[in-house]
C-alpha positions as CSV (number, residue, x, y, z in Angstrom):
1,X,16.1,-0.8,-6.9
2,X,12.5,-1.7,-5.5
3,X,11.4,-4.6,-4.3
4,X,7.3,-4.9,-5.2
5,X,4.9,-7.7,-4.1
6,X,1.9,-8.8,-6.2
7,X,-1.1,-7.8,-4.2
8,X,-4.8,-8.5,-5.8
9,X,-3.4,-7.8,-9.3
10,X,-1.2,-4.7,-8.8
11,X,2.3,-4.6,-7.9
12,X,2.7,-2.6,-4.4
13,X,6.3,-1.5,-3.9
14,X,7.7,-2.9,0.2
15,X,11.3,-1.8,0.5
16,X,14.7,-1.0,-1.4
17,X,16.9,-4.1,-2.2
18,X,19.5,-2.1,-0.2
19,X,18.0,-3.5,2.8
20,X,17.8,-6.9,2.3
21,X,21.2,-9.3,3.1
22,X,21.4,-12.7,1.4
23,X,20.2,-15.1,3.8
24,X,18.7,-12.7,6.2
25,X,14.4,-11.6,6.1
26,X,13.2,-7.9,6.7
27,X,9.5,-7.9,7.3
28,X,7.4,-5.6,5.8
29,X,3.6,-4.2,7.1
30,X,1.1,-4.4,4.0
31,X,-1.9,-2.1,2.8
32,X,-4.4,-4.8,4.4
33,X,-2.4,-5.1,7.7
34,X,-0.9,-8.4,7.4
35,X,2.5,-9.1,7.3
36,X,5.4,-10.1,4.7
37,X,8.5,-11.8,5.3
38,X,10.9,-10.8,2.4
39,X,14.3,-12.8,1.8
40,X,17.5,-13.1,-0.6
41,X,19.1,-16.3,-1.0
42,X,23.2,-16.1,-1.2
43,X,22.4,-16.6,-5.4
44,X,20.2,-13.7,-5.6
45,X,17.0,-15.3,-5.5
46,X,13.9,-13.2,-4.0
47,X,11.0,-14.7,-2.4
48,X,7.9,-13.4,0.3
49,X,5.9,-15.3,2.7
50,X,3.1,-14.5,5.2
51,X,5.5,-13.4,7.9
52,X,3.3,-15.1,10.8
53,X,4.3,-18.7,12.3
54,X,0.7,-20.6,11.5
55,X,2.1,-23.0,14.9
56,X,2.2,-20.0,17.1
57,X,0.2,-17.1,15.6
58,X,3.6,-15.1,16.2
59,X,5.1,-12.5,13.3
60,X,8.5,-14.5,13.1
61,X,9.2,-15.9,9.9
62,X,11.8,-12.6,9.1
63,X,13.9,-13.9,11.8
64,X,13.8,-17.6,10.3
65,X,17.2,-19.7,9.5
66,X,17.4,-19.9,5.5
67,X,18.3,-23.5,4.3
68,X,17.6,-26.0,1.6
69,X,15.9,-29.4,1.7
70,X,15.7,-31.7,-1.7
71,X,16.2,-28.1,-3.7
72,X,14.0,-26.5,-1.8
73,X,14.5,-22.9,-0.5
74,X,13.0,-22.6,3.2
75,X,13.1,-20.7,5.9
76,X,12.7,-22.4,9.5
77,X,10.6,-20.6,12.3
78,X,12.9,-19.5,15.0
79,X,10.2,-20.4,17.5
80,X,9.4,-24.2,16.8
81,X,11.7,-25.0,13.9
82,X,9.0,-26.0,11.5
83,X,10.3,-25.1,7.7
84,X,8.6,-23.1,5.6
85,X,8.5,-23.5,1.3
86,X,10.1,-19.6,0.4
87,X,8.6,-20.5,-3.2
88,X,4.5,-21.8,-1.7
89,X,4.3,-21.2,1.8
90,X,3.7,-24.7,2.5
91,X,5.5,-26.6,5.6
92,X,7.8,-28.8,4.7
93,X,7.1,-30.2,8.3
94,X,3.4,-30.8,8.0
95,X,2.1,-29.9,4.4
96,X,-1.4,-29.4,5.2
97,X,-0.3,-26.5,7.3
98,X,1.3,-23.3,5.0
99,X,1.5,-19.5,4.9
100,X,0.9,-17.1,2.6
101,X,3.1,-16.8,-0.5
102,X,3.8,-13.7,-2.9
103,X,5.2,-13.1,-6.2
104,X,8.4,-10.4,-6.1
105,X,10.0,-8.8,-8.2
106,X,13.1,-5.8,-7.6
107,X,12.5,-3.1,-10.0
């Protein structure tokens, strides 16, 4: 199976689901040169960030530690720690601070 991203109004196919791991990111390079962090929770669940750290500008968010706060899905920076909404982007840490966030699908 394929695992697409919504990207202004089209669906653009990243990677095969045979390369994600539950609980583990892959990042994946888009058409407009940003990047996407792509995870699988240990249910099944798919999500995608922005994979860059909005603290430190780096590409890390791929490498993050998935958890769960108050049923939340995130994935902590491995740089600072600050967690990250897989569902909004949004920092659970600071909230007027976020990334990117993408609709998925596995096709």
């Amino acid at each position: 199976m394929t695992i697409e991203l919504l990207l202004d109004d089209a669906w653009f196919p990243v990677c095969d689901d045979a390369l994600l791991t539950p609980g583990r990111g892959v990042a994946a390079l888009l058409p407009d040169g940003s990047q996407a962090a792509l995870f699988q929770d240990r249910h099944g669940a798919l999500y995608a960030i922005g994979n860059r750290d909005p603290f430190t500008g780096a590409y890390v968010l791929s490498r993050g530690l998935l958890g769960s706060a108050a049923g939340r899905a995130y994935v902590a920076s491995p740089l600072l720690k600050q967690r990250f909404d897989l569902a909004t982007g949004t920092c659970l840490d600071d909230e007027s601070v976020s990334t990117d966030s993408y609709t998925v699908r596995s096709l």
